[in-house]
C-alpha positions as CSV (number, residue, x, y, z in Angstrom):
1,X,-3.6,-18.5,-2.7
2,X,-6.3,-21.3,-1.8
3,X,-8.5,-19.9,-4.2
4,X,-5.5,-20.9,-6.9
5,X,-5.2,-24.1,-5.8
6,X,-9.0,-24.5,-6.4
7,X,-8.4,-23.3,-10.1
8,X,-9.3,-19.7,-10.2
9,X,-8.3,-18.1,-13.1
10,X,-4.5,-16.6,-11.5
11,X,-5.1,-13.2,-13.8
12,X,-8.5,-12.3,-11.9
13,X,-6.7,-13.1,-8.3
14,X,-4.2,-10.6,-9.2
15,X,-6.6,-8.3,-10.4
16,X,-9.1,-8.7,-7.3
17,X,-6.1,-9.0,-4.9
18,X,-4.0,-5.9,-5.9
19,X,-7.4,-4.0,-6.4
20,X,-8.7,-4.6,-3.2
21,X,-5.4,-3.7,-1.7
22,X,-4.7,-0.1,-3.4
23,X,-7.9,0.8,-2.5
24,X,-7.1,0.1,1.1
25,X,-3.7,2.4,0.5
26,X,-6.0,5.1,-0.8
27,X,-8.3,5.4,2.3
28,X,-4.8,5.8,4.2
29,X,-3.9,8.3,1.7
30,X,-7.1,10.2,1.8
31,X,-6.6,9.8,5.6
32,X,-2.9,11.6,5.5
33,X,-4.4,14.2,3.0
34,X,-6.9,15.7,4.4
35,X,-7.2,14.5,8.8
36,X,-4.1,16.5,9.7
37,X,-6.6,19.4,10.4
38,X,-7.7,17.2,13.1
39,X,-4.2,16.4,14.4
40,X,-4.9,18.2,18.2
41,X,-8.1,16.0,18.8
42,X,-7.8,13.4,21.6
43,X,-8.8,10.7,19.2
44,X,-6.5,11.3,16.7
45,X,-4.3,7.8,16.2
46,X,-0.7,9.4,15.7
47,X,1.3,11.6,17.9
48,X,3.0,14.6,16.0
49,X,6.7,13.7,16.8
50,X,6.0,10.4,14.7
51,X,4.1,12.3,12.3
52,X,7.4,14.4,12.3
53,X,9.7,11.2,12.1
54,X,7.5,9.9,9.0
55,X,7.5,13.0,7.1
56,X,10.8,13.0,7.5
57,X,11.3,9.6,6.7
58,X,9.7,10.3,3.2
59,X,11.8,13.2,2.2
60,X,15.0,11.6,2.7
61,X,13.8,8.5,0.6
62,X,11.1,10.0,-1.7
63,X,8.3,9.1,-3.7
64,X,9.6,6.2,-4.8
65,X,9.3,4.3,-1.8
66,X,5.8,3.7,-2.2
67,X,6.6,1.0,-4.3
68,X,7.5,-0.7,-1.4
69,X,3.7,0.0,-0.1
70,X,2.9,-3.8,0.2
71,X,5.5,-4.4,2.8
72,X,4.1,-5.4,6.3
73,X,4.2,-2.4,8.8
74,X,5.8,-0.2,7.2
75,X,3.3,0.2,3.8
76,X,0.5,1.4,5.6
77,X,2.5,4.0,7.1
78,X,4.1,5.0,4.0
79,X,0.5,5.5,2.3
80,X,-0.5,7.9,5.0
81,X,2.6,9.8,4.8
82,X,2.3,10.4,1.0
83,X,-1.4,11.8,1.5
84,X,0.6,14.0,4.2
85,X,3.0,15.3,2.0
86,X,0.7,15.8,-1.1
87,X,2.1,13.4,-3.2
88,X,0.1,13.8,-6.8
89,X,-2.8,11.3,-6.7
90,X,-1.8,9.5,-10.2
91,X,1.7,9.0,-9.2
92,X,0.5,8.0,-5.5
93,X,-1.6,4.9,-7.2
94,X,0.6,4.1,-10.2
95,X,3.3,3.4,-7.5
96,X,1.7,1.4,-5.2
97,X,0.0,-0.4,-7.7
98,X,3.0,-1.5,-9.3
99,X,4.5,-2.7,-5.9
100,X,1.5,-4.7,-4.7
101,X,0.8,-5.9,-8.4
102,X,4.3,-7.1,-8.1
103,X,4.1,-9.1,-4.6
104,X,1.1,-10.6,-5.7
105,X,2.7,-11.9,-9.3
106,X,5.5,-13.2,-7.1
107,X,3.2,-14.7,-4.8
108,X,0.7,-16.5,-7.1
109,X,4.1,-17.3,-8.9
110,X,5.8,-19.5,-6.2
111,X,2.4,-21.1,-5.5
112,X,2.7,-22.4,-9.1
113,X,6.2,-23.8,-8.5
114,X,5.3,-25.4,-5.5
115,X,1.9,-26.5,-6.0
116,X,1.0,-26.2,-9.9
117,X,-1.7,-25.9,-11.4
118,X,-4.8,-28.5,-12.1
């Protein structure tokens, strides 16, 4: 939000910021989609009673709550989760895209309230 402050356009920090971020969400997505066949190694990060817990996690909630993607440590997870359980690639980044567009609009907007704009 520096970068606002310093007067960068606020339409092209959105863009860059939500950007950068859903790409991020797809590695984890490519990650859930297509690692599992790796899940036995010794290096593999998650054990398979939390990949259980997650995948359960998603069908009692749905799709939907990949809008909530941008939330600290819980978004990451959710991105990995929805590559697990195949959710269609188009809806997978319209979702998240909406719900980190949104946190960044809400973010860049309070920075304007509080600090304006030069």
């Amino acid at each position: 939000m520096a970068a606002q402050q310093r007067g960068f356009d606020p339409w092209l920090l959105l863009l860059v910021a939500t950007s950068g971020n859903v790409l991020g969400s797809v590695v984890n997505y490519a990650m859930g989609r297509y690692l599992l066949r790796f899940q036995g190694r010794r290096w593999f990060p998650f054990e398979a009673d939390g990949l259980q817990r997650g995948e359960r996690w998603f069908q009692r909630y749905g799709k939907w709550s990949l809008l909530l993607a941008w939330a600290p440590l819980v978004g990451d997870a959710l991105t990995f989760v929805a590559g697990m359980m195949r959710v269609h690639p188009t809806l997978f980044l319209l979702l998240v895209t909406i719900g980190k567009a949104s946190r960044y609009a809400v973010l860049l907007g309070i920075m304007t309230i509080l600090f304006g704009t030069e």
